[in-house]
ZAZAKE-979627 format. One line per field, with one value per atom (N, C-alpha, C, O): y, z, x. Coordinates in nm, 3 decimals. Layout:
N
y	c(Y/...)
z	c(Z/...)
x	c(X/...)
//
This chain:
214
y	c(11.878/11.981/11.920/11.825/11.969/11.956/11.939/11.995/11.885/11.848/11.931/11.949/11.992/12.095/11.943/11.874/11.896/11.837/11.870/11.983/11.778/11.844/11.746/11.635/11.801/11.704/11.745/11.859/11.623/11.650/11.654/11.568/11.709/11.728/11.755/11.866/11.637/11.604/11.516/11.421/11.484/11.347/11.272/11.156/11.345/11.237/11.165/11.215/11.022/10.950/10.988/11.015/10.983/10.953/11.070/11.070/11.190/11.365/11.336/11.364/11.264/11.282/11.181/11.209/11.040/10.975/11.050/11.051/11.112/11.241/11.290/11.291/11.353/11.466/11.353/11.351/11.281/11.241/11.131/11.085/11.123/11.056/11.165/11.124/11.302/11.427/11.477/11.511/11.462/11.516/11.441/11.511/11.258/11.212/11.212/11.168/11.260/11.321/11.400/11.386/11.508/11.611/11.587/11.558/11.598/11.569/11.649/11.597/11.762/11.862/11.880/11.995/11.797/11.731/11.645/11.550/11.644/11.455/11.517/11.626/11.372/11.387/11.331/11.223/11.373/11.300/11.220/11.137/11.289/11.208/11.314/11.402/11.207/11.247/11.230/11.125/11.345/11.372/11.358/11.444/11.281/11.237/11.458/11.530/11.470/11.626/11.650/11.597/11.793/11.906/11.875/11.940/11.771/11.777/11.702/11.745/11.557/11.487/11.569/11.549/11.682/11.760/11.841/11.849/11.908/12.002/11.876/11.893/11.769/11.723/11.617/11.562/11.597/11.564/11.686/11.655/11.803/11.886/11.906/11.937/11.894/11.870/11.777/11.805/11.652/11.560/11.522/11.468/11.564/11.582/11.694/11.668/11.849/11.975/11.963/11.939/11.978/11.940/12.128/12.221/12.125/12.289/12.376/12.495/12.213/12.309/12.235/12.168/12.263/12.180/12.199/12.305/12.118/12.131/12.083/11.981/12.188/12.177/12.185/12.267/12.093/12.139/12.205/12.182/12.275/12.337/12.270/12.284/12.200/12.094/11.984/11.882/11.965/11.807/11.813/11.918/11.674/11.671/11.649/11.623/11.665/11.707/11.872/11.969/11.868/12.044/12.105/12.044/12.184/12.233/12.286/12.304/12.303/12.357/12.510/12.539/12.590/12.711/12.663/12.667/12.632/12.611/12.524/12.525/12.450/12.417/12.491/12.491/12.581/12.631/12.784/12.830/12.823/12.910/12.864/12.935/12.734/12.667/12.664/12.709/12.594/12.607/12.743/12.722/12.846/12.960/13.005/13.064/12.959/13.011/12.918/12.974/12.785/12.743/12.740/12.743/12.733/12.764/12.859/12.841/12.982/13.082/13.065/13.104/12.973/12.953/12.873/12.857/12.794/12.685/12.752/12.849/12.703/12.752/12.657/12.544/12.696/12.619/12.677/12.776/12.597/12.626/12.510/12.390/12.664/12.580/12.513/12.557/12.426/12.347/12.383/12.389/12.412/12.454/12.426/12.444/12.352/12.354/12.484/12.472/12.602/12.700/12.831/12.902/12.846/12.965/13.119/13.200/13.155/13.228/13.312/13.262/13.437/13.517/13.552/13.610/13.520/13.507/13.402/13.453/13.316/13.194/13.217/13.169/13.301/13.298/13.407/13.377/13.514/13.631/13.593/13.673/13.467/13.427/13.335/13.380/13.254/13.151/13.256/13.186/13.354/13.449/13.515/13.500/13.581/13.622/13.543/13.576/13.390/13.287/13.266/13.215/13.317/13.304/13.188/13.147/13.130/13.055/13.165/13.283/13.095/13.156/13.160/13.207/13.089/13.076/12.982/12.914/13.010/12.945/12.873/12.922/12.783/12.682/12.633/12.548/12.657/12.560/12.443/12.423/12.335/12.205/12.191/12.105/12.262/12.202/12.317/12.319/12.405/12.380/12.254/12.132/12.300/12.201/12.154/12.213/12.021/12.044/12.128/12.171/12.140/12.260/12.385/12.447/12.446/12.547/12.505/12.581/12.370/12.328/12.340/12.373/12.273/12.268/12.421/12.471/12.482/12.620/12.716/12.829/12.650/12.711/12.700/12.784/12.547/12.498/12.574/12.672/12.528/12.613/12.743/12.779/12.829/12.953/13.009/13.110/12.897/12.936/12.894/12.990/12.773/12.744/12.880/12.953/12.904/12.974/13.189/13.271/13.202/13.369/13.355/13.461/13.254/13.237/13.306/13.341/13.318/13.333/13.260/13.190/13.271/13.204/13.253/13.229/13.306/13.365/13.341/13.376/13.284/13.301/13.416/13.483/13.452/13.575/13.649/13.724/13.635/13.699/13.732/13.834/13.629/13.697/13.779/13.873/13.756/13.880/13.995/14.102/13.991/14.133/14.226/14.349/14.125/14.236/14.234/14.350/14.159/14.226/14.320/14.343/14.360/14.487/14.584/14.683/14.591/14.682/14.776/14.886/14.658/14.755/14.774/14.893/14.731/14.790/14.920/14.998/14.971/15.037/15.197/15.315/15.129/15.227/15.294/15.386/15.226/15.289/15.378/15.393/15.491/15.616/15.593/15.501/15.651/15.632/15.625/15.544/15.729/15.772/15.595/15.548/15.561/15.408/15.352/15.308/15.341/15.202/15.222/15.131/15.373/15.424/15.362/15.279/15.384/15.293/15.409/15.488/15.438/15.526/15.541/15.459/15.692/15.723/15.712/15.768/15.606/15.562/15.686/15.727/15.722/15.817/15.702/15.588/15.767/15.744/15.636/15.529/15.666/15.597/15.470/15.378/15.478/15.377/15.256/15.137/15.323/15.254/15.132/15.016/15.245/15.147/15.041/14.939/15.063/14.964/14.855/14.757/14.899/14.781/14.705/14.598/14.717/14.640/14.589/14.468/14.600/14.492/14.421/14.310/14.522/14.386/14.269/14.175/14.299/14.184/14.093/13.975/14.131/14.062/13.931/13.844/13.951/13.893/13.960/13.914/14.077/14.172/14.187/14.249/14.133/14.148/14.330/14.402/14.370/14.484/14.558/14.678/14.445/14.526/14.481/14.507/14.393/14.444/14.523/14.517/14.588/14.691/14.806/14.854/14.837/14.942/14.914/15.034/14.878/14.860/14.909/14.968/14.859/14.888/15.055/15.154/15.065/15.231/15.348/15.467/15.238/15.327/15.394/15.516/15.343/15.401/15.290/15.180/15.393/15.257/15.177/15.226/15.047/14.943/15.018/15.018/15.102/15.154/15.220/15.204/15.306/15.369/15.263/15.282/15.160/15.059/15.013/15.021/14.969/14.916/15.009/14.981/15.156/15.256/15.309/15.376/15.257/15.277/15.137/15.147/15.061/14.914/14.914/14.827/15.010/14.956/15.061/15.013/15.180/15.304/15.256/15.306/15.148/15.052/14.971/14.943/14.919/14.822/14.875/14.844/14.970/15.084/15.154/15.194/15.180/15.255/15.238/15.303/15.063/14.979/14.835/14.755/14.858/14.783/14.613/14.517/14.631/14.455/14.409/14.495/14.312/14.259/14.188/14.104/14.183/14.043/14.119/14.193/14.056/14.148/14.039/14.075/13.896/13.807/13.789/13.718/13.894/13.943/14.070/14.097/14.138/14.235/14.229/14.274/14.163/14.118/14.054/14.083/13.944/13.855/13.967/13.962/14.066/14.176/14.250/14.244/14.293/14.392/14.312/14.364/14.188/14.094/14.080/14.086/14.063/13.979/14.117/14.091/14.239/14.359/14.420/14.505/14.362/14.377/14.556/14.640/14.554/14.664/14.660/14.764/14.522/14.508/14.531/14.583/14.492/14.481/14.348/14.333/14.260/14.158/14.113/13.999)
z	c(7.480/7.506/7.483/7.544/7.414/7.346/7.519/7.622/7.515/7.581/7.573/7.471/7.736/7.698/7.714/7.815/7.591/7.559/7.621/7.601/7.702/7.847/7.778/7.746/7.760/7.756/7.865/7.875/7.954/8.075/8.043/7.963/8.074/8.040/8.194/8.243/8.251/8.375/8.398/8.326/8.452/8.408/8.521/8.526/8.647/8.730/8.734/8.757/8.700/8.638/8.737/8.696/8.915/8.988/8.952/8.911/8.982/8.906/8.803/8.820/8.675/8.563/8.609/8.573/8.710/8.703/8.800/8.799/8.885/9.003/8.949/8.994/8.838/8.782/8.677/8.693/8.590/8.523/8.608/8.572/8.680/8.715/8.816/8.901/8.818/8.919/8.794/8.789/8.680/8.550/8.497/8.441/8.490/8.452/8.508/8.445/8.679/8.731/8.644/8.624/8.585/8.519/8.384/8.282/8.369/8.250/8.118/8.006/8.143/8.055/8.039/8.005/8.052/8.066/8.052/8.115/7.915/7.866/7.854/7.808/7.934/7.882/7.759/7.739/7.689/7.551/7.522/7.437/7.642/7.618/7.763/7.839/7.722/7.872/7.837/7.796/7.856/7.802/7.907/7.995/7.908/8.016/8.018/8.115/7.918/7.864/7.817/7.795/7.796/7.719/7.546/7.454/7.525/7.369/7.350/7.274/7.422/7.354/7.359/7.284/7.495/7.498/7.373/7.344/7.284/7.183/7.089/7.035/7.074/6.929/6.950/6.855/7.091/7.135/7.061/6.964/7.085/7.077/6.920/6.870/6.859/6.693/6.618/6.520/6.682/6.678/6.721/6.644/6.859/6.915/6.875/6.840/6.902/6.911/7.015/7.008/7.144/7.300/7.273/7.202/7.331/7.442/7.500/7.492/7.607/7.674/7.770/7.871/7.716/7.781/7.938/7.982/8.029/8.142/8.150/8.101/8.229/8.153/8.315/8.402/8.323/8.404/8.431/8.321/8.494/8.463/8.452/8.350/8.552/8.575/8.505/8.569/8.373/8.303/8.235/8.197/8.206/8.127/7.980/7.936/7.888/7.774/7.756/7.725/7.780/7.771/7.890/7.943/7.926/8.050/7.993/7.874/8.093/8.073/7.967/7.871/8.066/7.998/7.840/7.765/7.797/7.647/7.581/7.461/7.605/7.544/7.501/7.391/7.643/7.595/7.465/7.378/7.482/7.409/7.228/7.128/7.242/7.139/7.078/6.968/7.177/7.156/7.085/6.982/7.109/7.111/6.962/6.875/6.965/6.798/6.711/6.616/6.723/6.600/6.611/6.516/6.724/6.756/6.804/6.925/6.770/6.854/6.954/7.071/6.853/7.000/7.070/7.155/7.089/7.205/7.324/7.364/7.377/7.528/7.606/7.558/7.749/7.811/7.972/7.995/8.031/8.197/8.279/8.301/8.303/8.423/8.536/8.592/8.567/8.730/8.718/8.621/8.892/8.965/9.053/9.119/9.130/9.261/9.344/9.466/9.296/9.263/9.301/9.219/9.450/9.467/9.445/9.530/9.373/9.331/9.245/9.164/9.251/9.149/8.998/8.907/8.979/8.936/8.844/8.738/8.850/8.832/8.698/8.585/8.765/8.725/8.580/8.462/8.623/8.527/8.400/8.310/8.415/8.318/8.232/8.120/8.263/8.183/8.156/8.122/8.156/8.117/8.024/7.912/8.021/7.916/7.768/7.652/7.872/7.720/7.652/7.540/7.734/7.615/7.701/7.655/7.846/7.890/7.968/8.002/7.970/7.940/8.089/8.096/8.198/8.321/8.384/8.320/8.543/8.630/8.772/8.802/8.820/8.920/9.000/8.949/9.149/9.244/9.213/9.167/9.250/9.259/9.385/9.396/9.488/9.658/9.619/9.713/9.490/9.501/9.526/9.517/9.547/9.559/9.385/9.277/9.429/9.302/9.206/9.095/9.302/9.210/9.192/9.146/9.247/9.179/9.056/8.960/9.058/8.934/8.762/8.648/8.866/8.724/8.690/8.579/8.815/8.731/8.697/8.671/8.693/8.613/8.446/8.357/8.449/8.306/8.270/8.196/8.315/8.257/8.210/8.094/8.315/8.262/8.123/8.052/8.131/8.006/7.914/7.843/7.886/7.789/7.758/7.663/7.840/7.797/7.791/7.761/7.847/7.886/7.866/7.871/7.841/7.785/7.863/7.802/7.979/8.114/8.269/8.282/8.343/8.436/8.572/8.560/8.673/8.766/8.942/8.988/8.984/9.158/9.211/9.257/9.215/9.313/9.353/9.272/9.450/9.500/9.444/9.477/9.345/9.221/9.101/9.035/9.095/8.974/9.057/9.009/9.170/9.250/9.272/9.272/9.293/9.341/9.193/9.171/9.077/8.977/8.880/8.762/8.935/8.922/8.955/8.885/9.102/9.138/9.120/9.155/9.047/9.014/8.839/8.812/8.770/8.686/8.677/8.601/8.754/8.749/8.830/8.814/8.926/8.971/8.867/8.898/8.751/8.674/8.646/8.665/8.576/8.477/8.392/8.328/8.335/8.189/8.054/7.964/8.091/7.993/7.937/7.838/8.057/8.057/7.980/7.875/8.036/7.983/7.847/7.764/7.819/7.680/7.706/7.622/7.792/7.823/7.877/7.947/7.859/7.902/8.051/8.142/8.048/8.244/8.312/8.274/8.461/8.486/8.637/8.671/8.700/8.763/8.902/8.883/9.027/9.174/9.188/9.230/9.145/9.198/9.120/9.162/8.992/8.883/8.906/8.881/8.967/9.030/9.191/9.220/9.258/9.356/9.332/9.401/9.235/9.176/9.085/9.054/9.042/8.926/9.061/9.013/9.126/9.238/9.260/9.270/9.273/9.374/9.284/9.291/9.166/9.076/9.029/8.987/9.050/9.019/9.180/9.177/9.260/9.403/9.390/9.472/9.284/9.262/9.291/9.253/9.362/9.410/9.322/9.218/9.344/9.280/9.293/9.377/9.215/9.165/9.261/9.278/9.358/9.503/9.622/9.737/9.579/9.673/9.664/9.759/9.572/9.524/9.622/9.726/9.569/9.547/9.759/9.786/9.829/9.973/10.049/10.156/9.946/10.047/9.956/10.015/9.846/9.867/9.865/9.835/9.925/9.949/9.844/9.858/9.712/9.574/9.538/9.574/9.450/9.401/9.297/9.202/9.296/9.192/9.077/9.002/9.048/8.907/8.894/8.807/9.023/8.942/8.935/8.859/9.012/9.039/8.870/8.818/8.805/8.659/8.560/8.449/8.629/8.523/8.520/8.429/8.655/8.639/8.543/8.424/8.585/8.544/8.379/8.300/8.350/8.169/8.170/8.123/8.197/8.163/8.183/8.118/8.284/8.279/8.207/8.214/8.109/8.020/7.860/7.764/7.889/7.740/7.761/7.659/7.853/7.827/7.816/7.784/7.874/7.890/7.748/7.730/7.676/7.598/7.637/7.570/7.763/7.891/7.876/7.867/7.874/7.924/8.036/8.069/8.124/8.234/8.340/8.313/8.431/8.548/8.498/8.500/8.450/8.414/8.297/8.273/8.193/8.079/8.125/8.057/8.225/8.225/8.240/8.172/8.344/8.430/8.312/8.292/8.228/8.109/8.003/7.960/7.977/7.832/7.966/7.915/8.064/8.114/8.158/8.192/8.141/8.195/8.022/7.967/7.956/7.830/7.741/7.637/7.762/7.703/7.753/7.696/7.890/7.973/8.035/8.056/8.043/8.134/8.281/8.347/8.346/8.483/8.488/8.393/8.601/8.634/8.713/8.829/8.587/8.681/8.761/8.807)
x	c(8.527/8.630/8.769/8.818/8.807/8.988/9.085/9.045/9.163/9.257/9.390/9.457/9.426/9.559/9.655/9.641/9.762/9.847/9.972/10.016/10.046/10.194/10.252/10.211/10.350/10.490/10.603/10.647/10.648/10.721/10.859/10.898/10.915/11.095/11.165/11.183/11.197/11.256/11.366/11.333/11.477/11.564/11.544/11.585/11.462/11.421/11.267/11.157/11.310/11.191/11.067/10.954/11.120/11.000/10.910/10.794/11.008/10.924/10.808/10.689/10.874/10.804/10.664/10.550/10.703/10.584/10.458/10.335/10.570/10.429/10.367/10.253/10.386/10.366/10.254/10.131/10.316/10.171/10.050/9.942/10.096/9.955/9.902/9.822/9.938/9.866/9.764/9.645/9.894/9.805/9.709/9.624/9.676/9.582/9.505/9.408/9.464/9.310/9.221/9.101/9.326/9.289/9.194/9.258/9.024/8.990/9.035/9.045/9.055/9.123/9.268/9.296/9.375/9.493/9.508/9.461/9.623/9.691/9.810/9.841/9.912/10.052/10.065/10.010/10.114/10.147/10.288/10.321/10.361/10.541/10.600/10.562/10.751/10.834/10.966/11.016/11.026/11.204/11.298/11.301/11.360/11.440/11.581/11.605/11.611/11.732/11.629/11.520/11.710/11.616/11.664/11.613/11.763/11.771/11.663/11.576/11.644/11.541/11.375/11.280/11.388/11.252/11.229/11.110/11.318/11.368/11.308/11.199/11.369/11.295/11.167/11.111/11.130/10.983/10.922/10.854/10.933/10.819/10.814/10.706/10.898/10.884/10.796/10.727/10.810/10.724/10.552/10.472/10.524/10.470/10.335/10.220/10.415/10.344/10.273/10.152/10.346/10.277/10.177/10.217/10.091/10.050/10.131/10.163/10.172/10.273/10.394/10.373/10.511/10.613/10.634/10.589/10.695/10.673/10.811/10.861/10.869/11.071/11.133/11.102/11.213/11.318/11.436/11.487/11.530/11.608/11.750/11.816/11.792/11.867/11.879/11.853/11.914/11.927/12.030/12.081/12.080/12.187/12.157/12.045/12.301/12.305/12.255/12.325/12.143/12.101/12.041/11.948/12.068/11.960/11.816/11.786/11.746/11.648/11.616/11.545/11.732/11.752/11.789/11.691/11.875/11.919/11.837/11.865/11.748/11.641/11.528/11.473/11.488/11.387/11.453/11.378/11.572/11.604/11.606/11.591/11.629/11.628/11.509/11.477/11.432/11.268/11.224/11.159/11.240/11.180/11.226/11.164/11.351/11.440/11.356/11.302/11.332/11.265/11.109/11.031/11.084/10.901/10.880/10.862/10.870/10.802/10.707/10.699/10.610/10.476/10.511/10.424/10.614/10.633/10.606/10.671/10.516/10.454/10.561/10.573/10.657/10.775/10.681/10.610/10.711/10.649/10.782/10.800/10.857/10.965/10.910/10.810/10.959/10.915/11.068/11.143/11.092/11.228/11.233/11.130/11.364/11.360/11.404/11.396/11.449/11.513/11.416/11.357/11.415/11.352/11.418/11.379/11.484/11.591/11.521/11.442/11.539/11.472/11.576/11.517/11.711/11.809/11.748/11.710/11.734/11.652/11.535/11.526/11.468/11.300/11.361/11.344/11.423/11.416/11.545/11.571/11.611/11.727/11.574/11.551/11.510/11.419/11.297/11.202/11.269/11.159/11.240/11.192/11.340/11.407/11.465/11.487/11.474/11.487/11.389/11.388/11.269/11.108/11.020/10.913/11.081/10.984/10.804/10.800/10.727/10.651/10.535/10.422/10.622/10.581/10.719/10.799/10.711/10.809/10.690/10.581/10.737/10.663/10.741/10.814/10.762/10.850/10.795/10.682/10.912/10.845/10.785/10.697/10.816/10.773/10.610/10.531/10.568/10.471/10.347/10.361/10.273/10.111/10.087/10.095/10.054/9.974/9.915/9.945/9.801/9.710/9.702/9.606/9.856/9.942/10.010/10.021/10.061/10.076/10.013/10.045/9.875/9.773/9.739/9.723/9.731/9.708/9.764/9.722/9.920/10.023/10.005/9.994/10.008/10.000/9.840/9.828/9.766/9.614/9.648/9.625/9.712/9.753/9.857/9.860/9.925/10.051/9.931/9.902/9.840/9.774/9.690/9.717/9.597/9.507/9.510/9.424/9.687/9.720/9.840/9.902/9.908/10.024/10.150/10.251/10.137/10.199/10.172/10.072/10.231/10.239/10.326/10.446/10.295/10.443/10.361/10.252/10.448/10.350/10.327/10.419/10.215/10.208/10.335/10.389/10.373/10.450/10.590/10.651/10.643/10.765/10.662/10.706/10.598/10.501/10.491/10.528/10.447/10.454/10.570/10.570/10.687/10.816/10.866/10.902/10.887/10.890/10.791/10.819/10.692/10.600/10.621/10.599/10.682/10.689/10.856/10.898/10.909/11.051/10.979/10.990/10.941/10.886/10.830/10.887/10.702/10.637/10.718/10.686/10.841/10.923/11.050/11.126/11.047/11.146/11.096/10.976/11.192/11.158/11.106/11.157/10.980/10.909/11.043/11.065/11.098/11.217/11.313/11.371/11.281/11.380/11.327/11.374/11.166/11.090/11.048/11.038/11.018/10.939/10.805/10.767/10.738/10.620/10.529/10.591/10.389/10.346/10.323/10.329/10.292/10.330/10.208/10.105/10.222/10.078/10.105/10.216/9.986/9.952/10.011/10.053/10.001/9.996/9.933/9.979/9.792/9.696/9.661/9.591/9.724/9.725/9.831/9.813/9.959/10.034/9.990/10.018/9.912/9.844/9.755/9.755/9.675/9.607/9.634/9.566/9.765/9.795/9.935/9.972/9.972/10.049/9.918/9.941/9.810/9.696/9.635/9.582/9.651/9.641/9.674/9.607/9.868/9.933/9.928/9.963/9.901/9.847/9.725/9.699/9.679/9.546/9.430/9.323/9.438/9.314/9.216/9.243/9.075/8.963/8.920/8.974/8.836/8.774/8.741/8.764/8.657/8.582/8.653/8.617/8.782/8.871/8.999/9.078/9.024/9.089/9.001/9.048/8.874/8.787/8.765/8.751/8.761/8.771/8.888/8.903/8.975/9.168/9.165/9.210/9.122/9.144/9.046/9.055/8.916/8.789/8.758/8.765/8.717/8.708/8.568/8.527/8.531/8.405/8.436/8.496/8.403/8.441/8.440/8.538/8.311/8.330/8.480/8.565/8.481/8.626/8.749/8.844/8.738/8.847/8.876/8.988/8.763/8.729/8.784/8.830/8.770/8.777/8.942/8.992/9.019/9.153/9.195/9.227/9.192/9.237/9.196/9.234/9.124/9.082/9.167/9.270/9.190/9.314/9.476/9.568/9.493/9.600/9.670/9.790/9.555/9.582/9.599/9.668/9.499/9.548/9.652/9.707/9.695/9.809/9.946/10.046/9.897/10.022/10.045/10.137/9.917/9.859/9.889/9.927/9.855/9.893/9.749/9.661/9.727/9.551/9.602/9.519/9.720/9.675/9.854/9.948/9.818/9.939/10.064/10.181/10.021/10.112/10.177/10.274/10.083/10.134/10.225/10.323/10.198/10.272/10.430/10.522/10.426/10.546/10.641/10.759/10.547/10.656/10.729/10.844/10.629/10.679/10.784/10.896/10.796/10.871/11.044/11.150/11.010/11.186/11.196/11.306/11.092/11.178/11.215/11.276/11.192/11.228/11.341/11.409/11.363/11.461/11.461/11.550/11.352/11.258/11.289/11.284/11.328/11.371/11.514/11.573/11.577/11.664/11.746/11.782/11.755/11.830/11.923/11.915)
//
C-alpha cells in the first residue's frame, strides 16, 4: 500500500519535530520534508509533489494564507491542511476560500490530526465537526435564489445538519423516527440535488463559492 506523502510547513522546529515523529507511527504516512515559511513550503512542493501539505498560518516571509493561495494558482491539486492555533471562524473561512482544503487546531489530539490529513488525501476535505456544522447550517438557511443551488425540503434540511454532525443512517433514522431506508433515500436525494458526495465536500464548495457569509 502506497504511502500518503506530508510535507510540514511550520517555523516552529519543536511543532514540525511533534508532528513527524506522531506521523512516523503511522504505516500509511511519510514525511517527505519540512518548511521552516510558506515560500520555502511553495517551492518544497514543486520539488517534492507532497499529498498533502500540512501548513501553518503564522510564518515568516509568507504566511500560511499567501502560500497556500499561491499554491493553488500554480497547482490546482495541491491538497493544503491548515494546523492553527486559531479557533476563530474568521480564520477557517479566509484559508477555505484561498483553496486550502481542510483546517485542524493544533491543541487538537493527535488522531484528529491523522484523520484530518487521511481525509484531505482520500475526500479532499477536512473541517471539525462542529465548524462544518454551523457553517451548514447558514448555508442551507440561505435563499435558493442566493445560492442558485437546488431547493432541499424541511426534512432534507434536518437530515443533512445530522449529517454534517457525523450522524450515521440508523442514527439519523432514530432521532427522526424514520426508517433507515427512508434516511438513505433522503441522503441519495441530497447529494443529487446538491451534486455534494460528502457533508465536508459540502461545506468546502459553499465558503469557496462564497455561498456563506463571512
Amino acid at each position: 500500500m502506497s504511502k500518503i506523502r506530508v510535507l510540514l510547513a511550520d517555523d516552529h522546529a519543536v511543532l514540525r519535530e511533534g508532528l513527524r515523529t506522531l506521523l512516523s507511527l503511522q504505516e500509511n504516512i511519510e514525511v517527505v520534508g519540512e518548511a521552516e515559511n510558506g515560500q520555502l513550503a511553495v517551492e518544497m512542493v514543486k520539488q517534492l509533489r507532497p499529498d498533502v501539505v500540512v501548513m501553518d498560518i503564522a510564518m515568516p516571509v509568507m504566511d500560511g494564507l499567501e502560500a497556500t493561495r499561491v499554491l493553488k494558482q500554480q497547482q490546482p491539486d495541491a491538497r493544503v491542511l491548515i494546523l492553527s492555533q486559531h479557533d476563530n471562524r474568521e480564520y477557517v473561512f479566509s484559508v477555505l476560500q484561498a483553496g486550502a482544503a481542510g483546517y485542524v487546531l493544533k491543541k487538537s489530539g493527535g488522531a484528529e490530526v491523522i484523520t484530518a490529513i487521511r481525509s484531505v488525501f482520500k475526500e479532499g476535505a477536512y473541517l471539525p465537526p462542529g465548524i462544518a456544522r454551523e457553517v451548514m447550517d447558514r448555508y442551507i438557511q440561505r435563499p435558493t435564489a442566493e445560492t442558485g443551488r437546488p431547493h432541499l425540503t424541511e426534512r432534507e434540511k434536518e437530515v443533512l445538519r445530522m449529517i454534517a454532525e457525523g450522524q450515521s443512517n440508523k442514527g439519523i433514522a432514530e432521532l427522526l423516527c424514520l426508517s433507515v431506508k427512508t434516511v438513505m433515500a433522503h441522503r441519495t436525494n441530497i447529494m443529487e440535488k446538491l451534486d455534494i458526495h460528502s457533508s465536508t465536500e459540502l461545506v468546502k464548495y459553499a465558503i469557496r463559492q462564497g455561498l456563506v457569509s463571512v
